[in-house]
N, C-alpha and C positions, 0 to 999 in steps of 0.2 A: 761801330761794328767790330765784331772781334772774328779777328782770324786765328781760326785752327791750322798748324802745319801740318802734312800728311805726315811727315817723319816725329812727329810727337803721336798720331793718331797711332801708328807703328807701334811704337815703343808701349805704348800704354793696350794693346789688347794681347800681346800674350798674357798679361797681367790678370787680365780680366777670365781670362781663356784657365789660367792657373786655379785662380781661387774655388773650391768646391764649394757647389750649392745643393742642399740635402734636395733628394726626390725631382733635380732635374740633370739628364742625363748629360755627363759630359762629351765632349769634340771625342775622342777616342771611343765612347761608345756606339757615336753615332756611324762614325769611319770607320769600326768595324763590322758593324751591321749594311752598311753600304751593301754587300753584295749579297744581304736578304729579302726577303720580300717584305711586302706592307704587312704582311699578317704579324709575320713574328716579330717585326718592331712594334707592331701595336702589345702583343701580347708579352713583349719583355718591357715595354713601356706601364701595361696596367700591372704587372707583378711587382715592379720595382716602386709603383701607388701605394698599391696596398700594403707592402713591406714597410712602407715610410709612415702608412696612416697605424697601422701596429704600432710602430716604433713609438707613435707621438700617443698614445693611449696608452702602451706599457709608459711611460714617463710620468704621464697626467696622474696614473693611478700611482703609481711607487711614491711620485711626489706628494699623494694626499696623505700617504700611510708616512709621509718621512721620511723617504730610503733614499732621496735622491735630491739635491741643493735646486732650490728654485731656477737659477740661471739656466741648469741646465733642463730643465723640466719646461721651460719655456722657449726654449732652442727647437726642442724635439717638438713641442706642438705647433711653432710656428713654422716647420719643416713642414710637419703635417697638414699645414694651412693650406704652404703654398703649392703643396703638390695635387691637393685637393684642388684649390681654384685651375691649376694645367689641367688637371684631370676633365674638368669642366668644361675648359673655354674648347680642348678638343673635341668632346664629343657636341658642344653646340657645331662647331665645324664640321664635323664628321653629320650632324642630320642637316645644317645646311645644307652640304654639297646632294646628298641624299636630295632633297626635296627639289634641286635645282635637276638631280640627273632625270627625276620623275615628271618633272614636267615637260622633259625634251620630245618634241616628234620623234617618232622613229618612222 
């Protein structure tokens, strides 16, 4: 069995907390959106989608015309992937919860 020390657990997620992930929002955007409502997190969360699923289509195409090195042409669409598959698994969540509040008595 392997044991994890908490104080290695420590040290290793500022780390994690540091590295930026294209099209998901970091700790700091989160913590300052703290004192807004659901709506406008939702609504700076889908703008900040569609600005990443641009980005990764402005790439796809530049890169077919040549204007831009494959690595990065494959950075930007797999940005755009994984912002696409959030995009998704939210809104399944968001009509779940939806379907669960619609079957409640009232």
């Amino acid at each position: 069995m392997i044991s994890v020390s908490a104080l290695s657990m420590q040290s290793a997620l500022p780390d994690i907390a540091m590295r930026p992930s294209a099209g998901v929002p970091q700790a700091s955007q989160a913590q300052s959106a703290s004192g807004a409502d659901f709506a406008s997190v939702l609504k700076s969360f889908t703008v900040d989608a569609a600005d990443t699923l641009r980005q990764g289509e402005a790439a796809a195409i530049a890169g077919v015309q040549g204007q831009l090195p494959l690595q990065t042409v494959v950075e930007q669409v797999m940005a755009a992937e994984r912002t696409l598959q959030s995009s998704l698994a939210v809104r399944d969540k968001l009509v779940t919860a939806y379907l669960e509040i619609s079957r409640m008595q009232i």
